[in-house]
ZAMARGU-4260 file (C-alpha; in steps of 0.2 Angstrom, whole numbers, plus 5000, padded with zeros to 4 digits):
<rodrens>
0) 5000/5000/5000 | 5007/5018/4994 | 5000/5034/5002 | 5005/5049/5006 | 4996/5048/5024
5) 5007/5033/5027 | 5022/5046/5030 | 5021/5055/5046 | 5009/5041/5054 | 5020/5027/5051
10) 5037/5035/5052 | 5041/5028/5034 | 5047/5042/5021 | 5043/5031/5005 | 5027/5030/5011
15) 5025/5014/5007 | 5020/4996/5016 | 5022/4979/5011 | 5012/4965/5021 | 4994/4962/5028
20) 5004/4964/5046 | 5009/4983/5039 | 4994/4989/5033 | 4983/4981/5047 | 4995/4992/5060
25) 4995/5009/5049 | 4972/5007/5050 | 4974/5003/5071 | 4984/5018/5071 | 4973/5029/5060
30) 4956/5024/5069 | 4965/5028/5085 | 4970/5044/5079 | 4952/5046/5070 | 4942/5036/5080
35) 4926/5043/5071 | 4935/5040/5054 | 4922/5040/5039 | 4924/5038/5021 | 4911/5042/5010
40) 4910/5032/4994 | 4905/5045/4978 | 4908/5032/4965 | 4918/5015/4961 | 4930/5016/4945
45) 4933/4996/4934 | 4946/4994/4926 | 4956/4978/4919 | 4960/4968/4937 | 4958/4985/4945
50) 4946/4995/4952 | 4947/5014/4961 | 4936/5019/4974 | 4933/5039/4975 | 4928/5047/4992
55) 4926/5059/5001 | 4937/5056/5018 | 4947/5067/5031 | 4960/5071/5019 | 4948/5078/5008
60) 4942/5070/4990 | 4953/5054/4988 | 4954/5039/4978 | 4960/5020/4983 | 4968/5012/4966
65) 4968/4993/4971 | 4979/4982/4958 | 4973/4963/4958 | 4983/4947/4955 | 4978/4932/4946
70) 4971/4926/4964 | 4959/4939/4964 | 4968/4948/4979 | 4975/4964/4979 | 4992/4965/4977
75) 4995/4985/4974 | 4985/5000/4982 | 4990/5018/4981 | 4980/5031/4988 | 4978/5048/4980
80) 4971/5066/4987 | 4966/5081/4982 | 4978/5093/4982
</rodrens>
């Protein structure tokens, strides 16, 4: 997972996280950060084993690119906002 959110919240400059273990520990920090964290879906994107969510969320308008591999799990997301 790739954001820009992922920086200062998890101390890691490239922003990025590799892992279920990562990413699980980058949303328990975030929802105790934000416990009344809301995302507010505005529309779903399909692409070719992708898709892109668009939301409204704390950071503003954002989107969620998740990449899928041939087991039909995500193996990419990057995160995107408004800027």
């Amino acid at each position: 997972m790739t954001s820009s959110a992922i920086v200062p919240l998890m101390n890691e400059p490239l922003g990025s996280l590799i892992g279920k273990d990562a990413v699980r520990s980058y949303w328990a920090k975030a929802s105790e950060l934000i416990p009344d964290l809301h995302f507010e879906l505005v529309t779903t994107l399909v692409g070719v084993n992708s898709i892109t969510l668009y939301y409204q969320g704390p950071l503003g308008m954002s989107t969620e690119c998740l990449q899928f591999g041939t087991d039909q799990k995500v193996q990419r997301a990057f995160a995107h906002y408004a800027a």
